[in-house]
C-alpha positions as CSV (number, residue, x, y, z in Angstrom):
1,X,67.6,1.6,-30.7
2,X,63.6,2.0,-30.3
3,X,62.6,5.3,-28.8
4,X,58.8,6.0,-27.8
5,X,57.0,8.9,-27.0
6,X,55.7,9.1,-22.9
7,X,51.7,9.0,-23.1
8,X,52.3,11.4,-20.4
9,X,54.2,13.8,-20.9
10,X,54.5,13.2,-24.9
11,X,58.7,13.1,-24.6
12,X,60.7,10.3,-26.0
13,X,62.0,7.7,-23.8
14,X,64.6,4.7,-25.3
15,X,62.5,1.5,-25.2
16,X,65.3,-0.9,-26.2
17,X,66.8,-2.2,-28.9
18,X,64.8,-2.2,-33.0
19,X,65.3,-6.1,-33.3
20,X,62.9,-6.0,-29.7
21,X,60.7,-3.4,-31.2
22,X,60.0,-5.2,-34.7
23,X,58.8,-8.1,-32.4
24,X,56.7,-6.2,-30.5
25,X,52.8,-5.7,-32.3
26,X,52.5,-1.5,-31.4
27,X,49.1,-2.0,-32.4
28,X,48.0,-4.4,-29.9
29,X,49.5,-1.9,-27.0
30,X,47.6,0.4,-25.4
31,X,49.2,3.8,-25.9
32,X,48.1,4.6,-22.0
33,X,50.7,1.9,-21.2
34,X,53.7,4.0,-23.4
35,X,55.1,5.7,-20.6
36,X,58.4,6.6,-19.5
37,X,60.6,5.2,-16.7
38,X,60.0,8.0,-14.5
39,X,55.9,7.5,-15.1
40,X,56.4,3.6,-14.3
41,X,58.4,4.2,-11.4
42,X,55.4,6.8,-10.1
43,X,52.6,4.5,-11.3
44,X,54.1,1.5,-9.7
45,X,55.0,4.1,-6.1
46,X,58.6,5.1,-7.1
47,X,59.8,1.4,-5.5
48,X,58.2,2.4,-2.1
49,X,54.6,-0.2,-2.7
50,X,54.8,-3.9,-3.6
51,X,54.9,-4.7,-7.3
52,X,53.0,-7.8,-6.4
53,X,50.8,-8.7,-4.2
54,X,51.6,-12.3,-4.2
55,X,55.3,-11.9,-4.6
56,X,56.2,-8.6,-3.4
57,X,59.5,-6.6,-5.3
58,X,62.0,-9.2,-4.3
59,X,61.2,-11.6,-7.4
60,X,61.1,-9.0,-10.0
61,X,63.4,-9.4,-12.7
62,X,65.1,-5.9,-14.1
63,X,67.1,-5.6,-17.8
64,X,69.8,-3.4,-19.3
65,X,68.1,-0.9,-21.3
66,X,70.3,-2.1,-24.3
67,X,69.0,-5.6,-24.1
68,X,65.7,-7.2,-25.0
């Protein structure tokens, strides 16, 4: 399992599973964009705005936290 620290709050959150995290370039990310799921769900308006502005929340596709 990958943990990551919050840019926010500097706690760890679980980001998925290592295999995922080996794949992913950490040095291309922008550490601003670490955040938690509580930080996503306030930057995005907890649910309440549209993810998308084309699409809206209806198309957006969600994961188990244990799967890639």
């Amino acid at each position: 399992m990958a943990f990551y620290m919050c840019y926010n709050h500097k706690t760890p959150f679980f980001g998925g599973k290592y295999e995922c995290a080996e794949a992913l370039a950490l040095d291309s990310v922008d550490p601003k964009e670490m955040l938690c799921p509580k930080c996503v769900a306030k930057k995005t308006g907890g649910g309440k705005k549209k993810l998308c502005k084309v699409h809206g929340k209806d198309d957006n596709l969600w994961k188990c936290r244990f799967c890639c």
